[in-house]
N, C-alpha and C positions, 0 to 999 in steps of 0.2 A: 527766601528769607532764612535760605539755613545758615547752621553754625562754617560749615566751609564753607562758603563764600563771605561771611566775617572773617575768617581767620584768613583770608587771600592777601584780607588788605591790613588788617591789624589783631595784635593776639595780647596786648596790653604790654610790650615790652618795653624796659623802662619808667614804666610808672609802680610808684608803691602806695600803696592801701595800708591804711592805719586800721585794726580791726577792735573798737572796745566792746568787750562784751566777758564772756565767760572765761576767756583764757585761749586759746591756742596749742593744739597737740601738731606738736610738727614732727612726728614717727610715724602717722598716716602713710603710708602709701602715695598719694594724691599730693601730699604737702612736702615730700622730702624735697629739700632744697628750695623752696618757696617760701618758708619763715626766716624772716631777717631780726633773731634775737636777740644780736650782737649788738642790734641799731636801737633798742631800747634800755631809754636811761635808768642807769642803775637804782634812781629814788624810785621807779614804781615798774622795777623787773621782778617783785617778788611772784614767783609762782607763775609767773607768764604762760607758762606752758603745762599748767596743771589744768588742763577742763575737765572740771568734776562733773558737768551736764553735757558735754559734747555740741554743745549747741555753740560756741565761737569756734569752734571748728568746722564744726559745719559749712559758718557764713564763710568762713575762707577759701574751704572748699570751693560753694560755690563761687565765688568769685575768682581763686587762681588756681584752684585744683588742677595736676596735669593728667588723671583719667591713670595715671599708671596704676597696677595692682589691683584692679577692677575697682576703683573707687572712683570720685565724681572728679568729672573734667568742666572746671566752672569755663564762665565765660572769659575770660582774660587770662587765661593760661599761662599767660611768659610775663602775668603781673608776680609783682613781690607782695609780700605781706609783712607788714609790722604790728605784732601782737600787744593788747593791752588790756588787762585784768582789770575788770573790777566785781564789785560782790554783787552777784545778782541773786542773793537769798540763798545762797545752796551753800556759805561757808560757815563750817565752825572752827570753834578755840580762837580765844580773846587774840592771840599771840598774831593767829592768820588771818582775820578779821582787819584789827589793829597795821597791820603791816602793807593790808591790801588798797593801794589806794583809792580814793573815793572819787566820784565821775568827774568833777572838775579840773582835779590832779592830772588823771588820764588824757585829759582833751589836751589841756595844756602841756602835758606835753607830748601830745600829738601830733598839736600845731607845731612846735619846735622840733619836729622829725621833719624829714627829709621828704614823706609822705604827701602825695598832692591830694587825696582823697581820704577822707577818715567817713569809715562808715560805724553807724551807733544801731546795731539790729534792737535796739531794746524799746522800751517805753513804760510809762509811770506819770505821778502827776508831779506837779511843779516841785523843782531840783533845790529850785533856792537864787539867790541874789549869783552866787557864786560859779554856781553852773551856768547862768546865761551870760556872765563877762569871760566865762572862758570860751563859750563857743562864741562872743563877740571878738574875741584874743585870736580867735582858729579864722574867723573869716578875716580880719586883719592883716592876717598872713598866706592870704591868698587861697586856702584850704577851700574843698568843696565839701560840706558835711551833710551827708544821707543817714535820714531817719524812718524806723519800722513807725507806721502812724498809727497801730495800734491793732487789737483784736477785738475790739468789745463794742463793734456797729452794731450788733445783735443783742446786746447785754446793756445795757445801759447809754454805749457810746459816750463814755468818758475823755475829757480833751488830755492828748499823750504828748508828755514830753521824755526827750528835749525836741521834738518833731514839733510844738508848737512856739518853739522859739524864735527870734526874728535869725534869721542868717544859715536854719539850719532844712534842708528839703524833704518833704515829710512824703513819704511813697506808702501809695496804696497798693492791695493785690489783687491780683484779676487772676483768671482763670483762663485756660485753654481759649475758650470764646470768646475772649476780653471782656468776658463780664466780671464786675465788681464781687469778689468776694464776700457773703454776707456779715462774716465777723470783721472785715475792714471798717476799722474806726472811721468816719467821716465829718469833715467841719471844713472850715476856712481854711485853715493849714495844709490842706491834702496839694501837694504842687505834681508831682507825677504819678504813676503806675509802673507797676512791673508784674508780671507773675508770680503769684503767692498761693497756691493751689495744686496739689502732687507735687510736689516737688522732693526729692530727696536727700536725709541728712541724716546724721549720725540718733541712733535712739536713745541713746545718754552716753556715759562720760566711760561706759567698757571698751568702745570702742570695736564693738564686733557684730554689729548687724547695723546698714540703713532703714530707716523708715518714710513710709509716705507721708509729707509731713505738711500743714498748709500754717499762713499765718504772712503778715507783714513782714516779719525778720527776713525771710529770701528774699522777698520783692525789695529792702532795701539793697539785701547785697546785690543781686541782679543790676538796679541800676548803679550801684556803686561800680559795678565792674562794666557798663554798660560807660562809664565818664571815663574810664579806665581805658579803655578800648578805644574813645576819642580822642584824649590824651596823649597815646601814644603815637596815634598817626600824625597831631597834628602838635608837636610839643612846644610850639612857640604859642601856643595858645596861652589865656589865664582861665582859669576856672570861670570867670564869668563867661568868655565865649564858649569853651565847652558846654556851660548847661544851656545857656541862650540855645544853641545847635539843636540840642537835646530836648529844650520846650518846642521848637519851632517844628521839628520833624515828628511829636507824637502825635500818636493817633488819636484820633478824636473827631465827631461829629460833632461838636458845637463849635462856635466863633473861640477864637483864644480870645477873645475880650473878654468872655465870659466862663470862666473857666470851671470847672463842676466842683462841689463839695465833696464827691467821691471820687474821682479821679484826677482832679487838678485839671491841667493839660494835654492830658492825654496818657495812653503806655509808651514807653522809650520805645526808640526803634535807632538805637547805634548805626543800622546799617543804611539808612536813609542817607544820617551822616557823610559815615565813609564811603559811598559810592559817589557825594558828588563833589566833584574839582570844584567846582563852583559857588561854592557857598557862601554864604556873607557870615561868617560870625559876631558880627557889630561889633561893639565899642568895647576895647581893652578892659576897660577901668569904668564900666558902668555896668552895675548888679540887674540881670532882667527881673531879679522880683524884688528890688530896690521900692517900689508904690506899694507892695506888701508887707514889706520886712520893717519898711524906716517910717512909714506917717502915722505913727501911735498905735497901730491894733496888729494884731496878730497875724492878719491876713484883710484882704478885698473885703470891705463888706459888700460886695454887689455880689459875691458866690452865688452861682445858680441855684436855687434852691430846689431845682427841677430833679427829677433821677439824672442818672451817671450819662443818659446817651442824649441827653439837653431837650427829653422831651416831656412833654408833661402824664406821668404815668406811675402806676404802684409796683412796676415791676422794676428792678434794680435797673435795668440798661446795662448798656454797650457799649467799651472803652473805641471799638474798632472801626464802630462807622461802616463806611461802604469797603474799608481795609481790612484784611482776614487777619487778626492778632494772635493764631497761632498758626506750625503747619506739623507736619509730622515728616519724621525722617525716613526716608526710602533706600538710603544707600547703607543702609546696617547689614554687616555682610551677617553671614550665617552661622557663624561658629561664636557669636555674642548675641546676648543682653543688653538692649542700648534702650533707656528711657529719655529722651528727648523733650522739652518743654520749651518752645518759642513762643516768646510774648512779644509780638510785635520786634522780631528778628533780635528778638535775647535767648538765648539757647545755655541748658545747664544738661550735659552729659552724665550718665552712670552709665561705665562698660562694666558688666562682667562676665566670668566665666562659667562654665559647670561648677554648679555646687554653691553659690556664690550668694551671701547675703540677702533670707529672704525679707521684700518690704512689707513691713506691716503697718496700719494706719495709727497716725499720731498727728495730733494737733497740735504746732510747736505756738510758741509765743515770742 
């Protein structure tokens, strides 16, 4: 399940990722030459690459990071990124606020980028009339859009949008053992999993140390880059066979009939995918969670209401089933620092060297 042998068959090339979240620092290390700044429309390029939280750097990281300068080698390496700002609480002055556009803005013109995948590491509650005809505008247009489903399964468990939108894929986080992360928000909207648990990212917006950091946000980007990586092996594909592919091969011990409140479908596993010639990715032009998305409600109301592993029990369960949803890397040669995170064969790289960025614990959101 490791990251080389993904990267044998596919390393995301080709495909570009829209990233709305904080902003985008493309001076990293990890990102030079992987932000396509050029490619964002000048009505909502204000500041694109200003990340005053480091946190939309991060997600890009993980997602296309190339691991140069001991920084993180996301999963889709030879993907592009297309950056898009919006305010997630951290701006001031009327001027940058005012200028920054607002999430709707962003999607739209997401969708009208070049971009096959737009991932939204954030969440909050309901956007407005505006923000759901924009992410109806993005799937319109073929786009696949990944959503963090939230941090507050612990805390109240409040329903996250735009992850409970119709059209948009709400990813929860697991852990090393494919178990469900306690702060993962869970409901009816939960459609896949990624790893959201150690993982690491910038500890704000100085840009000079990683932290170990847990939450939804990477498990979005993870399977953002995880479509990314199918995408590119198979580019006559459309977004709906890509994630069809992507539901079909997660892990999971329950029936897909019944799909879990805290893991959907199961955790990606790209590499299911791309290992086999033979796959059926069904019908072009028909959405697999079209019974979710379009017959009035938010999601199935038949969601398991059982724990994450479809059994009936008080302990959270188990994305993995009789499948081991992580492994660890053995071929780290000796003269690095290599933290490795496979969730069901999605793997997020940090190389470094002597001296190099120590991680210390952070709960990202």
């Amino acid at each position: 399940m490791g990251a080389d042998d993904i990267w044998k068959i596919s390393t995301g090339e080709g495909v570009k990722v829209a990233v709305i979240d904080s902003g985008v620092n493309p001076a990293t290390s990890s990102l030079k030459g992987q932000v396509l700044v050029d490619e964002v429309p000048k009505s909502v390029s204000y500041h694109v690459t200003h990340d005053k939280a480091g946190h939309g750097t991060s997600m890009a990281e993980i997602i296309a990071g190339t691991g140069a300068g001991g920084g993180i080698k996301g999963l889709a390496p030879s993907a592009k990124i297309i950056p898009f700002r919006i305010d997630g609480g951290d701006l001031r002055g009327a001027e940058e606020i005012s200028r920054t556009p607002d999430e709707a803005e962003a999607i739209r013109a997401a969708a009208d980028s070049d971009a096959k995948i737009i991932n939204m590491s954030y969440e909050g509650g309901p956007s407005g009339d505006e923000v759901e005809a924009a992410v109806k505008y993005a799937v319109s247009k073929g786009k696949l859009l990944f959503a963090s489903i939230g941090n507050t399964g612990d805390k109240g468990n409040g329903a996250s949008y735009p992850a409970n939108y119709p059209g948009v894929i709400g990813v929860a986080a697991i852990n090393k053992s494919g178990t469900v992360g306690k702060f993962s928000t869970h409901g009816n909207y939960v459609d896949l999993a990624a790893p959201g648990v150690s993982i690491p990212s910038w500890c704000d917006g100085t840009f000079t140390e990683y932290c170990d950091s847990q939450g939804t946000s990477p498990a979005s980007a993870i399977a953002s880059a995880s479509a990314a990586l199918v995408w590119s092996a198979h580019p006559d594909w459309t977004g709906n066979q890509v994630l069809r592919t992507l539901i079909d091969t997660a892990a999971r011990s329950w029936s897909k009939d019944e799909p879990s409140k805290y893991l959907g479908y199961g955790g990606v596993r790209p590499r299911r995918v791309l290992i086999n010639k033979d796959i059926n990715p069904g019908k072009a032009d028909v959405d697999p969670l079209a019974s979710e998305n379009y017959d009035g409600t938010s999601a199935t109301a038949s969601r398991s209401a059982e724990s994450p592993s479809g059994k009936p029990t008080k302990n959270t369960g188990s994305a993995s089933g009789p499948t081991s949803a992580a492994a660890k890397d053995s071929n780290s040669s000796s003269n690095t620092q290599t933290w490795l995170i496979i969730g069901a064969a999605a793997a997020v790289l940090v190389i470094g060297g002597a001296g190099f960025a120590v991680l210390r614990a952070r709960r990202n959101s």
